[in-house]
N, C-alpha and C positions, 0 to 999 in steps of 0.2 A: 264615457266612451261608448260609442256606439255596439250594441250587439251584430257580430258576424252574422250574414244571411245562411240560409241554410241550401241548399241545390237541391235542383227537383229537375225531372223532366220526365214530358209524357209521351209514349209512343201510341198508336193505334186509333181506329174511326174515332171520330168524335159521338158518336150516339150507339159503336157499336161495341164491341172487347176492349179493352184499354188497360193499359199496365201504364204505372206511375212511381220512378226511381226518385229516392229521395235521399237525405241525411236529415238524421235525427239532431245529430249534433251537427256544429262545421268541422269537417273532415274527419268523420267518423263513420263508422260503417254503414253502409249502403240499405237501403229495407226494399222491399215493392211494395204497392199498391194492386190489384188486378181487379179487375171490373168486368164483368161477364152483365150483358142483357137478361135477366130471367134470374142470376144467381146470387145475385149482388156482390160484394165485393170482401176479395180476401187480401191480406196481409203478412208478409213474412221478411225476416233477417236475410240480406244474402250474404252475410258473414265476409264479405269484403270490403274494399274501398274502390278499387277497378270504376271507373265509369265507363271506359271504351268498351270493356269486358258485359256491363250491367246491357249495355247499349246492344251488342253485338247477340246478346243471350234473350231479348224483349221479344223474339218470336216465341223462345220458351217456353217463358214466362206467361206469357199470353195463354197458353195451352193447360195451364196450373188448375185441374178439377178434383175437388173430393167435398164428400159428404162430411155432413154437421159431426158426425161421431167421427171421422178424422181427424176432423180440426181440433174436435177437443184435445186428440192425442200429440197436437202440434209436430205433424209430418214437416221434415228439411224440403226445401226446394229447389227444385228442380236445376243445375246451372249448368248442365250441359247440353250442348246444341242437340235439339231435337227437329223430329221431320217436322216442317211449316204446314200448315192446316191452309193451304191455298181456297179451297171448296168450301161453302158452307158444312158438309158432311165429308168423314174423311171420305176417301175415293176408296172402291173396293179392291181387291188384288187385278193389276193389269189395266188399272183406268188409268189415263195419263194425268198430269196437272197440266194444269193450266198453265199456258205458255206465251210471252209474252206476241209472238207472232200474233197467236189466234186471239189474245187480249187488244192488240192494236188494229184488227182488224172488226172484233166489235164494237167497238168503240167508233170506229170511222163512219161504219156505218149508221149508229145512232147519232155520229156527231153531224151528218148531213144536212139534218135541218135543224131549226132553233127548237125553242120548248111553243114556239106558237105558231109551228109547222113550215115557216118561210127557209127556201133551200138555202143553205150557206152558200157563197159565191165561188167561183173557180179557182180562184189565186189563195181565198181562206186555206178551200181541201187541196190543195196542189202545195203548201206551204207545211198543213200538215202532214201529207203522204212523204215530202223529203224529209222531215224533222222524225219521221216515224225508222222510214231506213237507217238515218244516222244511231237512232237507238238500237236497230236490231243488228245493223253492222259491228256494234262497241259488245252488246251484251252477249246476243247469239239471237235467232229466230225462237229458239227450242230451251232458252233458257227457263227456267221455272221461275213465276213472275214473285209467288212468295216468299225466295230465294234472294231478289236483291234487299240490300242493306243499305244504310248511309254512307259506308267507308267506298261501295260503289257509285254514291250519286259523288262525291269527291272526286273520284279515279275518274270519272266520266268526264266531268268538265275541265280534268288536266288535261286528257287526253285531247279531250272536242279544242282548248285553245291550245294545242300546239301544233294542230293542224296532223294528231294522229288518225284520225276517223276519215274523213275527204281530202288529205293532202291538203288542205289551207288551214293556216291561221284565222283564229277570230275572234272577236272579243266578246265579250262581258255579254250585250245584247243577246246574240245567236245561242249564247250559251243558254243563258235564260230563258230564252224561246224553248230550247229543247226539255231541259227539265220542267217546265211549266205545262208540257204535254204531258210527261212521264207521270207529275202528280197528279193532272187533271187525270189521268186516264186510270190508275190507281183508285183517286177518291170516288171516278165511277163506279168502278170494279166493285168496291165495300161498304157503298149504298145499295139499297134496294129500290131505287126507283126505276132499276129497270127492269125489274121482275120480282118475284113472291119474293126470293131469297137473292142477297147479295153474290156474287161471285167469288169475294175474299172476305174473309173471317174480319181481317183488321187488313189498316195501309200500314205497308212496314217501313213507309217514310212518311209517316204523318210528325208534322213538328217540323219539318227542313226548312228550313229559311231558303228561298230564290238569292239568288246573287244579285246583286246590283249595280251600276255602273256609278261606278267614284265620279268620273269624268265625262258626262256623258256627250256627245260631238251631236251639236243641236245647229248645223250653220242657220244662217238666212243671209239673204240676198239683198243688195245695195240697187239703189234705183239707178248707175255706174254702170252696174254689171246686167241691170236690163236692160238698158240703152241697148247697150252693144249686141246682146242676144238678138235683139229686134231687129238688128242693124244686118247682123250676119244670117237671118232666116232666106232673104234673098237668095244664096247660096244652097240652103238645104230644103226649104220647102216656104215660098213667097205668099202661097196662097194661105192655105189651113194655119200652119204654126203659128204663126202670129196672132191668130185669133185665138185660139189654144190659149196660149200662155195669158194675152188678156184675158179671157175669160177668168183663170184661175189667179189671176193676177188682182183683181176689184172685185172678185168675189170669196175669194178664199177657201174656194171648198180643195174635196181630193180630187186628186183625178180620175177616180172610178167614178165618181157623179159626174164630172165634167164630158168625162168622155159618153157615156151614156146619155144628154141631153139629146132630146126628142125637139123637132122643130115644136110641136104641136104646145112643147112647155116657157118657149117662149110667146110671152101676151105685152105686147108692147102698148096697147091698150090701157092694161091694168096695172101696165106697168111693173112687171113679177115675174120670178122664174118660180116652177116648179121645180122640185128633187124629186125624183122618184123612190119609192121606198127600198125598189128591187136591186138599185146600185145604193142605196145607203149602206153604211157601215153598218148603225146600231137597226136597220131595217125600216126606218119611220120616214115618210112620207112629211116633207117642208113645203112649204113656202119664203118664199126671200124676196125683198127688193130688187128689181130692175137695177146695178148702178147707173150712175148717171155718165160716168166718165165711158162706159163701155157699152152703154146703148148704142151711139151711132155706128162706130166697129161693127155691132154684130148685127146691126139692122142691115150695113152694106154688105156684110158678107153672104147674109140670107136672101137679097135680093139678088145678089151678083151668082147664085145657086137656086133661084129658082126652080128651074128647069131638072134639077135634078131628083131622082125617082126614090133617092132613100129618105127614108121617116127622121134619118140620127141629123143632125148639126155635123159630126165631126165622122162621117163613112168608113167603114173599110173600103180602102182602095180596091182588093180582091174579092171584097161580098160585098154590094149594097146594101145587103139585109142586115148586117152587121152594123155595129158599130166601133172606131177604132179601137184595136187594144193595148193593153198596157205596153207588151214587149214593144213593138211598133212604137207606141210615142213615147218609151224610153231611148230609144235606138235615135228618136230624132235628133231627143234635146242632145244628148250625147253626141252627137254631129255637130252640132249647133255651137256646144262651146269648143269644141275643134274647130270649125271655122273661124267664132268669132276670137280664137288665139285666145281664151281664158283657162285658165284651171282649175274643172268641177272639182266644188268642195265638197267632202269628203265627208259622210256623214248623212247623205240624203240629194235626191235629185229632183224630183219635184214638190217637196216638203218645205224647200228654202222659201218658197214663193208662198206658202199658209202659211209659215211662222212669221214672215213680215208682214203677211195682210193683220195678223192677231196683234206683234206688237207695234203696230201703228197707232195700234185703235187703244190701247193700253187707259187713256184719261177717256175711255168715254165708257159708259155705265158695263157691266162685267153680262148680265143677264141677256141684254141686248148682244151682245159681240157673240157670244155663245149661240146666243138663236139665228144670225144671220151664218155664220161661220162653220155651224151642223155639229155643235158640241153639245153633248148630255151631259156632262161633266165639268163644271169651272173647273174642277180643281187640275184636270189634264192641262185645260185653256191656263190655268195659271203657273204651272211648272214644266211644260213642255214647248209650251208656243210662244208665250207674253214674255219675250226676255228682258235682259237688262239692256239700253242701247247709249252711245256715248251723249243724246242729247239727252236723255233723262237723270243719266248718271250727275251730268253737269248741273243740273237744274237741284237737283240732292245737295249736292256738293257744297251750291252757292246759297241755300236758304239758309234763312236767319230769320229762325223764331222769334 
């Protein structure tokens, strides 16, 4: 028969303080671990079984110092809540801690640009600036950041899906969005790569697993359902939209690259678009084939604008200088299948249209699909885009090795 596992878990930086609960035996009293940079590491009984309790006291514990001729005397440990060591030093009388307000705002600002100086894009810091309020709305501005626990990142995500933070419901996704700020901005906090010394001692949600979606709502779109889009743009915009949507339609990208496309990037010549790196996601600068289905579309469209004074393919109506943006040609499609009497699936609105460019392409080489399609990642391309569809299912189905 197999021997019972023993339980462990660890809380605090990975390189920085670190405590480690464990069982000696299975379900036998509880020990620590503690690990301190410069001191190396101590060891003691906490004379219980409690792991909520072991859990809940890991700030404590983390704070466990005493000298070699201590140890020998085998001093009890410490298990009641003590003040959290937010500061690399404690703070002196009348210095505040650190608070997650002034924590989320440094961070915004170092989070500005990448590590190779390129500025994050709008909708990036405009998505963390709202996911930042929803935190400071649940916790408080003025909360003491070494103060939250795990039993708070729980309470948080009850609360986020029951639509007690902003009055809506939400699922799984948004929830995850928010706590993957709170840990990013935490695991900043108790590195030191932004200065001599770290801002927190330890993260006191180091170890939390993100939540994930069981189910996750991945549509795409039927060549049916863009028939009729194309059919109904007459209605909401005859000229641009339709090109739009071709565009992202044979070429697959997002639409922060699509929209951002510079006349000067298409070379009909060479036959190639360019991407710019400055509307890239991952920031990097492509090249792609010309389609072939969608050359003539956009060769007429660039001829039949000529005359017109701005640099972009796809203008802002109210700047030239501009190029359209998101809210605007979300606002259209959203028009678009109200005209065309369909009912947007739920899930994503211009994403349907890259998941079916990806699983189209599904039998032809993985490396190649990725590089025309602006993936760094198969493995996103292969669990988020490249679905299952009912002709491939059939083709499964019916082989006979």
């Amino acid at each position: 028969m197999a021997k019972p596992k023993c339980w462990s878990e660890t809380v605090g930086a990975r390189r920085g303080a670190r405590v480690r609960i464990y069982e000696r035996t299975p379900g036998g009293l509880l020990h620590a671990s503690v690990w301190r940079p410069g001191e190396g590491e101590r060891r003691r009984s906490l004379g219980y079984r409690d792991k909520n309790r072991a859990r809940n006291e890991s700030a404590a514990l983390l704070l466990m110092r005493y000298t070699a001729t201590e140890a020998d005397r085998d001093p009890p440990i410490v298990t009641t809540p003590a003040p959290i060591a937010e500061n690399p030093a404690p703070p002196s009388a009348g210095q505040p801690a650190l608070t997650l307000s002034d924590l989320l705002r440094r961070y915004r600002k170092a989070a500005s640009a990448g590590d190779d100086g390129c500025l994050k894009t709008e909708g990036h810091l405009g998505d963390l600036d709202r996911r930042a309020r929803y935190l400071e709305r649940y916790f408080g501005s003025g909360r003491a950041v070494g103060t939250i626990t795990p039993d708070d990142w729980k309470a948080y995500a009850q609360k986020r899906r029951s639509g007690g933070i902003n009055g809506r419901k939400v699922g799984t996704r948004s929830i995850r969005g928010d706590l993957l700020l709170l840990t990013a901005v935490l695991r900043w906090a108790s590195s030191a790569n932004h200065g001599v010394t770290p801002l927190l001692t330890f993260n006191p949600l180091a170890g939390m697993t993100l939540p994930t979606e069981r189910d996750p709502r991945r549509p795409m779109l039927h060549d049916k359902t863009i028939e009729k889009l194309i059919v109904a743009c007459a209605e909401v915009d005859a000229d641009r939209l339709p090109v739009l949507i071709a565009v992202i339609q044979y070429t697959g990208r997002r639409l922060s690259s699509c929209l951002a496309l510079e006349r000067r990037d298409i070379d009909f010549e060479l036959d190639q678009i360019l991407w710019r790196a400055e509307a890239d996601k991952r920031r990097k600068t492509r090249v792609s084939p010309l389609p072939s289905p969608l050359r003539p579309t956009l060769q007429a469209y660039l001829e039949r604008h000529a005359d017109d004074e701005s640099q972009y393919v796809f203008p802002n109506p109210l700047d030239p200088e501009r190029h359209l943006d998101k809210d605007r040609a979300d606002g259209l499609l959203q028009s678009l299948y109200k005209a065309a009497n369909i009912e947007r699936p739920r899930g994503g609105l211009w994403h349907p249209f890259r998941r079916r460019w990806a699983t189209r392409r599904k039998k032809l080489p993985l490396s190649d699909v990725a590089q025309a399609g602006g993936w760094d990642d198969v493995r996103t391309l292969l669990t988020c885009y490249q679905l299952a569809d009912p002709e491939t299912l059939r083709e499964v189905a019916d082989f006979d090795a």
